[in-house]
N, CA, C and O atoms as CSV, one atom per row, in Angstrom:
chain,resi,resn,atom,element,x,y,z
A,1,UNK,N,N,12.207,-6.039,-7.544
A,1,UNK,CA,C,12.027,-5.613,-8.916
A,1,UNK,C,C,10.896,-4.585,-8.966
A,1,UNK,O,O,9.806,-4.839,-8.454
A,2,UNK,N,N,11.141,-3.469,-9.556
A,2,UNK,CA,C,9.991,-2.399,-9.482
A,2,UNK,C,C,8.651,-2.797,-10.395
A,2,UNK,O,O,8.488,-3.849,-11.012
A,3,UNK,N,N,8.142,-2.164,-10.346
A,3,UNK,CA,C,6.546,-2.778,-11.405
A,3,UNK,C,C,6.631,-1.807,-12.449
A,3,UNK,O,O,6.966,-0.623,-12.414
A,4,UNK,N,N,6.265,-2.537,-13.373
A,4,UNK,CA,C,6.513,-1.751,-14.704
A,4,UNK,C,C,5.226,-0.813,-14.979
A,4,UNK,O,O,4.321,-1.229,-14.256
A,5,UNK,N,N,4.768,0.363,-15.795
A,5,UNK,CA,C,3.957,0.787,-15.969
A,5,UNK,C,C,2.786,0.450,-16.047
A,5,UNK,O,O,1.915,0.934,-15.324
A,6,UNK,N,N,2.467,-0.870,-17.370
A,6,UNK,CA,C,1.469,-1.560,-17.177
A,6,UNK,C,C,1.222,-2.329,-16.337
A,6,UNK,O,O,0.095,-2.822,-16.379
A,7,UNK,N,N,2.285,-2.814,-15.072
A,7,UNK,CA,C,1.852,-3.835,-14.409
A,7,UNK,C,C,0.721,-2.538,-12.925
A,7,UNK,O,O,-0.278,-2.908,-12.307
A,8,UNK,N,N,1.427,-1.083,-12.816
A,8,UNK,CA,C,1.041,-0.486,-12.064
A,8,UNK,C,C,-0.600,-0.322,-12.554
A,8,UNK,O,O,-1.548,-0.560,-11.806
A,9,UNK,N,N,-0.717,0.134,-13.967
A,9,UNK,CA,C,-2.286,0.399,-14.674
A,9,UNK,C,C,-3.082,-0.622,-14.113
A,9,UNK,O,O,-4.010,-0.227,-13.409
A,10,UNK,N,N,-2.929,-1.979,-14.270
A,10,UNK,CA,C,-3.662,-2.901,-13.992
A,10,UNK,C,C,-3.513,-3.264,-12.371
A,10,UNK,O,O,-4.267,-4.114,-11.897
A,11,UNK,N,N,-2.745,-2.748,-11.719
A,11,UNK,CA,C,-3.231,-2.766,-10.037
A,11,UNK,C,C,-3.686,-1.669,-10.041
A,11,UNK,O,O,-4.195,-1.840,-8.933
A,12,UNK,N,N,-3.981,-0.646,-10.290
A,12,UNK,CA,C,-4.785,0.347,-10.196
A,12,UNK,C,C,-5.961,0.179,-10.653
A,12,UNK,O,O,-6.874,0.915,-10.277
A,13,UNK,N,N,-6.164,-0.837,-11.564
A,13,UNK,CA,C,-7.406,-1.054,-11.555
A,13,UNK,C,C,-8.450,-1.981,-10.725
A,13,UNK,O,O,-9.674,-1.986,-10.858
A,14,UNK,N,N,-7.585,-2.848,-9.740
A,14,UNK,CA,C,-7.876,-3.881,-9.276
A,14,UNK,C,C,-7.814,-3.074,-7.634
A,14,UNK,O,O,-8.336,-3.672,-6.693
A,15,UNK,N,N,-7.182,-1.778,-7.413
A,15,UNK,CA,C,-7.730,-1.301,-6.329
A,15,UNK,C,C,-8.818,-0.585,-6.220
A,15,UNK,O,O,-8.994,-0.159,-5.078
A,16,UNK,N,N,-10.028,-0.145,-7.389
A,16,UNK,CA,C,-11.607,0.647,-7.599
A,16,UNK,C,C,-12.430,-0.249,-6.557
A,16,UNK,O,O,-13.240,0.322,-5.827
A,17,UNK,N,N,-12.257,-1.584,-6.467
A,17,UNK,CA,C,-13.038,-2.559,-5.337
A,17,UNK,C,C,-12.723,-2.247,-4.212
A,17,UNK,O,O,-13.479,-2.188,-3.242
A,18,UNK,N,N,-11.764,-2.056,-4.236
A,18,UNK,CA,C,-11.085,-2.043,-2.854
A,18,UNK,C,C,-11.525,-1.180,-1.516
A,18,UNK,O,O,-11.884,-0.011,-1.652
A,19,UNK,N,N,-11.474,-1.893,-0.044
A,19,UNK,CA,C,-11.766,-0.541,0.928
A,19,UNK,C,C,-10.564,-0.622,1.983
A,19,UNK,O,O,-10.209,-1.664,2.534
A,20,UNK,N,N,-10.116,0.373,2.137
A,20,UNK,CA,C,-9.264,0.785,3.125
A,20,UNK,C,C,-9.218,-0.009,4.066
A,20,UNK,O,O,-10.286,-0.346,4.579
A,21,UNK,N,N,-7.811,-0.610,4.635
A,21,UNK,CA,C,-7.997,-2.046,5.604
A,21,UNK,C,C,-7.266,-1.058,7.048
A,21,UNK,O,O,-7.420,-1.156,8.266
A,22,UNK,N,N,-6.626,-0.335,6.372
A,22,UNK,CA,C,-5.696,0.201,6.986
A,22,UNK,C,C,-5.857,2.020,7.763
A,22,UNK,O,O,-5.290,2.858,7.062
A,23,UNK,N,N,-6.291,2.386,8.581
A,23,UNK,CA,C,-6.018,3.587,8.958
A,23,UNK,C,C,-5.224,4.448,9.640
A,23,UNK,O,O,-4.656,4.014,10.642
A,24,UNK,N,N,-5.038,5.735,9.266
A,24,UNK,CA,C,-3.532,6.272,9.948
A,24,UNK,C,C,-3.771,7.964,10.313
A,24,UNK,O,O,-3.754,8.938,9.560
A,25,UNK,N,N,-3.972,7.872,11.631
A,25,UNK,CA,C,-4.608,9.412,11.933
A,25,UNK,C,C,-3.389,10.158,12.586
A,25,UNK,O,O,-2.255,10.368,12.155
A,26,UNK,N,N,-4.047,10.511,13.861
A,26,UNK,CA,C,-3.472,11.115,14.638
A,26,UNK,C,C,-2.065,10.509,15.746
A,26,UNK,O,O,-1.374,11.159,16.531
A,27,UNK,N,N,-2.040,9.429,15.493
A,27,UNK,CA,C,-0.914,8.957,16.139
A,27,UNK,C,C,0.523,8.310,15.173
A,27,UNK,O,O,1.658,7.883,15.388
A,28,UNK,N,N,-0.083,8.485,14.415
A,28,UNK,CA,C,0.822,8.088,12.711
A,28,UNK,C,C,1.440,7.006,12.880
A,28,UNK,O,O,0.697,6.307,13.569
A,29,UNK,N,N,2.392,6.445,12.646
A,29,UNK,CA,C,2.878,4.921,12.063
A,29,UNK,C,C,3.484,4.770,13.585
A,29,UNK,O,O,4.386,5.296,14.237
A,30,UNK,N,N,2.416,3.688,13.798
A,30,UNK,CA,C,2.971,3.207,15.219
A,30,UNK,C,C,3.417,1.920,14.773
A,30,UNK,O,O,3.227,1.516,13.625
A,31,UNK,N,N,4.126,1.142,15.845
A,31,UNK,CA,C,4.384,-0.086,15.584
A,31,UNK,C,C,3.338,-0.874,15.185
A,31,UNK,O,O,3.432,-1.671,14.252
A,32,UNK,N,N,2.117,-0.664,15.983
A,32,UNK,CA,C,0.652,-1.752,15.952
A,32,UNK,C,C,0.487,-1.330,14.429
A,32,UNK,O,O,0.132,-2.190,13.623
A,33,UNK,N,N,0.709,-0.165,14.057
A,33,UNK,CA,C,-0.247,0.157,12.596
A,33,UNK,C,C,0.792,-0.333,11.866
A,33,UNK,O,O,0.428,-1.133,11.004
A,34,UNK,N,N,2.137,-0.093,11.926
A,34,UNK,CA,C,3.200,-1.029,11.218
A,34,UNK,C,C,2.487,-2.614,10.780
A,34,UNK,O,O,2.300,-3.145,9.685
A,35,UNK,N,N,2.308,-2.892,11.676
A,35,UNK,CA,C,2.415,-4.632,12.253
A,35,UNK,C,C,1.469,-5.047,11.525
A,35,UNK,O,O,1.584,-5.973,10.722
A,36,UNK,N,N,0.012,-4.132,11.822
A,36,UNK,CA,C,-0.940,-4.483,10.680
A,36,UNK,C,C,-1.058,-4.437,9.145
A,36,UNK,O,O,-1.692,-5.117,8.339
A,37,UNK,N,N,0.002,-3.117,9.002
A,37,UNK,CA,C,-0.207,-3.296,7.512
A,37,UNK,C,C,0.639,-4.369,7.034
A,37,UNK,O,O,0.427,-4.935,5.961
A,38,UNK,N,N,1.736,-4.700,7.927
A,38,UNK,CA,C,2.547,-5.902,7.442
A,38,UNK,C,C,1.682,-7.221,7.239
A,38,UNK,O,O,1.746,-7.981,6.273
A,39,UNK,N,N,0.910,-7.325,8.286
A,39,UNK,CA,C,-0.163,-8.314,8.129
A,39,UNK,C,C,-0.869,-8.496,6.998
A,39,UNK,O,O,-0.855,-9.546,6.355
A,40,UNK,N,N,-1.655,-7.270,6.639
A,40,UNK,CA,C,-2.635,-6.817,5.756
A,40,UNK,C,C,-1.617,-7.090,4.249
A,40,UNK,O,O,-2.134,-7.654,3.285
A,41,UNK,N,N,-0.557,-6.750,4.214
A,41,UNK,CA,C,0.412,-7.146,2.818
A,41,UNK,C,C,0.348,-8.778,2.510
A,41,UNK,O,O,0.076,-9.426,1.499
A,42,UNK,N,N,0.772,-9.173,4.023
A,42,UNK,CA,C,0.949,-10.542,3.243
A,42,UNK,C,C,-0.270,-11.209,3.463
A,42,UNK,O,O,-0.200,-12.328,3.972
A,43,UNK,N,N,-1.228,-10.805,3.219
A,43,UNK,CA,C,-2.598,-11.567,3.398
A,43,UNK,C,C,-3.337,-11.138,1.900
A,43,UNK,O,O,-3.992,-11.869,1.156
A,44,UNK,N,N,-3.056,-9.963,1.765
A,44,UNK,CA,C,-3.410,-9.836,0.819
A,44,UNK,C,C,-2.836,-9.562,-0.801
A,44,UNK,O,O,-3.370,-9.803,-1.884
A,45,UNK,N,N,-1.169,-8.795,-0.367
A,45,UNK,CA,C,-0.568,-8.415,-1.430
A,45,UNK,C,C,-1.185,-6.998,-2.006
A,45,UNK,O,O,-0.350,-6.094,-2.033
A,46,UNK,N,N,-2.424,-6.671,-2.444
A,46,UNK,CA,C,-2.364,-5.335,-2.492
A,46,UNK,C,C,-3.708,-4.639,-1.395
A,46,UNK,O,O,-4.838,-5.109,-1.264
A,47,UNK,N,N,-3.139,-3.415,-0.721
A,47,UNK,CA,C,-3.694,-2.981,0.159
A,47,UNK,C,C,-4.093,-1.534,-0.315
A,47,UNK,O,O,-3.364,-0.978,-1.136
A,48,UNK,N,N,-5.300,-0.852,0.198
A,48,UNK,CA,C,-5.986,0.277,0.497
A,48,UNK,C,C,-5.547,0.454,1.684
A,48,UNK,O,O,-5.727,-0.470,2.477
A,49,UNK,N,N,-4.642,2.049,2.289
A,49,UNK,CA,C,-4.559,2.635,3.955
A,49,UNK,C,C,-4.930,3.967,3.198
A,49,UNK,O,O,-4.488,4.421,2.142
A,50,UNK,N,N,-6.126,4.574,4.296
A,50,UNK,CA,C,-6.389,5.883,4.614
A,50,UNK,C,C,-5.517,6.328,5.358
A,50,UNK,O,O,-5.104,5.888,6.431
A,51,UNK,N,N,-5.065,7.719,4.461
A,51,UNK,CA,C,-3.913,8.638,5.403
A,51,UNK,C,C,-4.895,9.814,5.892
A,51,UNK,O,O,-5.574,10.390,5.042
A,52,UNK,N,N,-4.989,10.204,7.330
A,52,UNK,CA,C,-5.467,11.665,7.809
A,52,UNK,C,C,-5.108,12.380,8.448
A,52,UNK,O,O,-5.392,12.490,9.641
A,53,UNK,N,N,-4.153,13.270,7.610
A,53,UNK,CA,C,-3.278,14.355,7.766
A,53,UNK,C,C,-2.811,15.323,7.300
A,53,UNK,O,O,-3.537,15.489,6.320
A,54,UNK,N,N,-2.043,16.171,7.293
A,54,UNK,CA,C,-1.538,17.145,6.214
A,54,UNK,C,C,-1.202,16.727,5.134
A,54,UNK,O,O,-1.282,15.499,5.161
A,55,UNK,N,N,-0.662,17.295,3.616
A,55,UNK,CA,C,-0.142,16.915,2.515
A,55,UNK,C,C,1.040,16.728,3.113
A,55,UNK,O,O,1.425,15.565,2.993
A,56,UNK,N,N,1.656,17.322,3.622
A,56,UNK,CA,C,3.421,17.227,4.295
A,56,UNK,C,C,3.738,15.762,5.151
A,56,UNK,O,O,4.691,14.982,5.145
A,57,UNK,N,N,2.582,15.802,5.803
A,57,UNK,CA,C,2.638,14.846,6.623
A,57,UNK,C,C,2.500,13.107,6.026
A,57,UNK,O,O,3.180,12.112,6.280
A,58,UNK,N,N,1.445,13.293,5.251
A,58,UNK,CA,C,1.038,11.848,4.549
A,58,UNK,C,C,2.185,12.024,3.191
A,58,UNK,O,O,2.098,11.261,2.229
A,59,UNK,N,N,2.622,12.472,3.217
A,59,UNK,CA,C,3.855,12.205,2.030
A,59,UNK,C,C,5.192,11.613,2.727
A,59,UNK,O,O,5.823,10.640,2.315
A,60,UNK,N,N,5.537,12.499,4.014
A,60,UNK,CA,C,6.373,11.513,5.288
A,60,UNK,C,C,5.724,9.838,5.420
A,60,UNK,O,O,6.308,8.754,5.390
A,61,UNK,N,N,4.660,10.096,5.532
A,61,UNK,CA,C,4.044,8.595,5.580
A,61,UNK,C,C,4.180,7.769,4.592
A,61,UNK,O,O,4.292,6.557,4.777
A,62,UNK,N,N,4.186,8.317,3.434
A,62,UNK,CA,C,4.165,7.240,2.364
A,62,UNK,C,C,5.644,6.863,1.952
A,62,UNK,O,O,5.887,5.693,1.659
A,63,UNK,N,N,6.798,7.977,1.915
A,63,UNK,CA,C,7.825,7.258,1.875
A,63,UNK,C,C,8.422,6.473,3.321
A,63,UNK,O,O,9.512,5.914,3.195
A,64,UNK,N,N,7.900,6.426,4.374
A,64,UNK,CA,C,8.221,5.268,5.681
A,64,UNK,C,C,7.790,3.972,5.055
A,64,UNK,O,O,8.600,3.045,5.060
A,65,UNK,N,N,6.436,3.780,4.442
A,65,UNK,CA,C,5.526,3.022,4.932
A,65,UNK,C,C,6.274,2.101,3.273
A,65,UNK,O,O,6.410,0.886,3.127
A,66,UNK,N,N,6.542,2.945,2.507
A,66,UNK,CA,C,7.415,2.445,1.317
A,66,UNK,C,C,8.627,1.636,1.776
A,66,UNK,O,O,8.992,0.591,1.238
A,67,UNK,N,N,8.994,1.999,2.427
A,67,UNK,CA,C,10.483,2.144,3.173
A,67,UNK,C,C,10.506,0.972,4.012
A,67,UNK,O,O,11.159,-0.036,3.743
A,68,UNK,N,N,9.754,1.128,5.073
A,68,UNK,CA,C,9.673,-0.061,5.754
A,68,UNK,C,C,9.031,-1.506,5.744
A,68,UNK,O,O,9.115,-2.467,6.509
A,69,UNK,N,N,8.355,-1.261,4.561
A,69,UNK,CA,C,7.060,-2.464,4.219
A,69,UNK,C,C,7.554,-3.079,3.060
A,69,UNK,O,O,6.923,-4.050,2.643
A,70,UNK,N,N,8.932,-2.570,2.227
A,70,UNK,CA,C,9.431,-3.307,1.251
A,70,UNK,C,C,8.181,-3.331,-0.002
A,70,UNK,O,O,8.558,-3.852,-1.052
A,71,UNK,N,N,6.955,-2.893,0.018
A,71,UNK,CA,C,6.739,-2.790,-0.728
A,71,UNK,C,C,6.216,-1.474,-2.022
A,71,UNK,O,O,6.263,-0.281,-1.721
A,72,UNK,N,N,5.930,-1.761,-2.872
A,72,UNK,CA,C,6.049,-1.070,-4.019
A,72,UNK,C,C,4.693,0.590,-4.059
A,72,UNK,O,O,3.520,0.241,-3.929
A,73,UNK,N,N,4.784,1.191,-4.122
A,73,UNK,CA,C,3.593,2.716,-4.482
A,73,UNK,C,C,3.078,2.147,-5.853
A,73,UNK,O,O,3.712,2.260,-6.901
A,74,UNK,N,N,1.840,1.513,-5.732
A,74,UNK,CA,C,1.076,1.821,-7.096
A,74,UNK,C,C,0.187,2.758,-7.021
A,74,UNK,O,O,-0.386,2.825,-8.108
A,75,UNK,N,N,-0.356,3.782,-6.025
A,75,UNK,CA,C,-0.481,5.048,-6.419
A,75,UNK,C,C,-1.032,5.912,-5.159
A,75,UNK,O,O,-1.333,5.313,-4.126
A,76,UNK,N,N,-1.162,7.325,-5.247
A,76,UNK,CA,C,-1.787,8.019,-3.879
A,76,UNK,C,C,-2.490,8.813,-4.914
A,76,UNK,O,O,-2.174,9.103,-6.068
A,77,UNK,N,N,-3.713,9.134,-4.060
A,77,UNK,CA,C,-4.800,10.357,-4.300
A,77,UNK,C,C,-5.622,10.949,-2.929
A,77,UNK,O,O,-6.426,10.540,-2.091
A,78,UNK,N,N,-4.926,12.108,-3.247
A,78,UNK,CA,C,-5.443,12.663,-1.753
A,78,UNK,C,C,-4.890,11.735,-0.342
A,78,UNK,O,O,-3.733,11.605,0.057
A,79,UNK,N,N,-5.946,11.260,0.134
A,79,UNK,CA,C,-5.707,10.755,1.510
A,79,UNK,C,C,-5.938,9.498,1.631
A,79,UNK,O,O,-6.263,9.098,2.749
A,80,UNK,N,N,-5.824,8.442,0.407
A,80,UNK,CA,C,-5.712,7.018,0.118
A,80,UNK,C,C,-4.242,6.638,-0.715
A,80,UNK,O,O,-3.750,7.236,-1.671
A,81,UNK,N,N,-3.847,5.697,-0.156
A,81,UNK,CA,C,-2.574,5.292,-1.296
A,81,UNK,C,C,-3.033,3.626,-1.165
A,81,UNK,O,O,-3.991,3.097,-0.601
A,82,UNK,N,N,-2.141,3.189,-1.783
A,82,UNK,CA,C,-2.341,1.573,-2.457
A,82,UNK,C,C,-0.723,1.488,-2.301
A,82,UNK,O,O,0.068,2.384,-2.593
A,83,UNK,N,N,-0.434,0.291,-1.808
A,83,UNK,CA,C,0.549,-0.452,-1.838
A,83,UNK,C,C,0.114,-2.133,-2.237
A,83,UNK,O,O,-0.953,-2.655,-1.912
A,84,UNK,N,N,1.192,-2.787,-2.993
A,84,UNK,CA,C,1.935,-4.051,-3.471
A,84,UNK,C,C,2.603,-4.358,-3.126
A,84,UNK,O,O,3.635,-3.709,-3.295
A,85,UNK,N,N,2.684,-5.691,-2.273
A,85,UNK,CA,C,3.680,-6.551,-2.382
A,85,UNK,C,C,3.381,-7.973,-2.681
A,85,UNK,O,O,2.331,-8.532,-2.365
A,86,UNK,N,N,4.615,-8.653,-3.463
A,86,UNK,CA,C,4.025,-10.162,-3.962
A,86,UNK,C,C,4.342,-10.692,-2.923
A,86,UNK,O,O,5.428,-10.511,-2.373
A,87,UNK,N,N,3.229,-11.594,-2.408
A,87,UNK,CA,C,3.817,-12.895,-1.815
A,87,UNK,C,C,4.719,-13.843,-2.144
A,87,UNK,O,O,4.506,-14.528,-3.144
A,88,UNK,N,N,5.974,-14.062,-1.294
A,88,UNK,CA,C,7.036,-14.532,-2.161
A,88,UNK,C,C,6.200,-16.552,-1.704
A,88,UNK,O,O,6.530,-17.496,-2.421
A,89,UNK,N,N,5.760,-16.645,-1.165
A,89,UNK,CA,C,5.256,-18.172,-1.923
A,89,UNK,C,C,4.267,-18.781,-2.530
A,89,UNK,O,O,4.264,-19.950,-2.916
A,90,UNK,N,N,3.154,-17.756,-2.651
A,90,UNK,CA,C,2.088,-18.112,-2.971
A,90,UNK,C,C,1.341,-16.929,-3.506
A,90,UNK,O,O,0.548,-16.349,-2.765
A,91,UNK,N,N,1.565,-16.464,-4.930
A,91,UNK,CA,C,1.638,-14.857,-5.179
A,91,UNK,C,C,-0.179,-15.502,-5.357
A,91,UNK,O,O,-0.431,-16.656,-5.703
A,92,UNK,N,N,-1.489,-14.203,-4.953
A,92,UNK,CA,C,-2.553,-14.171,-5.437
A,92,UNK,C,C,-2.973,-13.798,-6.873
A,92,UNK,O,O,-3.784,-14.316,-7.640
A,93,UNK,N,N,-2.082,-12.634,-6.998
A,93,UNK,CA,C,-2.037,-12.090,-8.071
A,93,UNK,C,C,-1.231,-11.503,-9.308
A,93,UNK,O,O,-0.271,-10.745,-9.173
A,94,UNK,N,N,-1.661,-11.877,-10.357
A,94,UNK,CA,C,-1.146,-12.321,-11.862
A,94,UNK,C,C,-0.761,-11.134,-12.085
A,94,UNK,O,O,-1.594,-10.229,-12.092
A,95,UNK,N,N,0.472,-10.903,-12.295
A,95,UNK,CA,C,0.444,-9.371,-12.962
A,95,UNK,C,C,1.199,-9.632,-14.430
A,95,UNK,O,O,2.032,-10.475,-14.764
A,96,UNK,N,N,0.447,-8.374,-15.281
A,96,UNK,CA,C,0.926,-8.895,-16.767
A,96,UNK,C,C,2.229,-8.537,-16.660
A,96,UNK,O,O,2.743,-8.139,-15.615
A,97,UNK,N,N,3.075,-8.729,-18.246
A,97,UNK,CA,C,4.009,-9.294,-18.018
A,97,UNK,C,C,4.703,-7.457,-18.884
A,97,UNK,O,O,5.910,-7.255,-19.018
């Protein structure tokens, strides 16, 4: 189910705390960096990854990392994006309705 506008506003606000768990340079989406952010999702549900690369390039990245991680874009700026996903048994976080 996609996230509705306000549910995106209010994870966007709940990523300003947040620090990058995730980094993605010069060797770009390897399996290990796969593996971790898969980790990093279901541990946490919403994640900070630093992208460092071209605009061309980290936009390839963000629709893979969309793509393969099942979960949702609540937003990119510059060379940070935020991804969501709920934990399907034990969600952390409340999102309005």
């Amino acid at each position: 189910m996609p996230l509705t506008t306000s549910q995106k506003k209010y994870l966007r606000g709940l990523t300003h705390d947040l620090q990058p768990v995730v980094m993605v340079a010069d060797k770009g989406l390897s399996e290990n960096v796969l593996a971790e952010i898969e980790q990093a999702l279901e541990h946490h549900e919403l994640i900070k990854i630093k992208l460092r690369g071209d605009r061309k390039q980290r936009g390839e990245w963000i629709e893979q990392l969309v793509e393969t991680s099942q979960a949702d874009l609540v937003h990119s700026i510059g060379q940070v994006v935020c991804l969501y996903r709920r934990h399907p048994k034990k969600p952390k976080i409340a999102l309005p309705r």
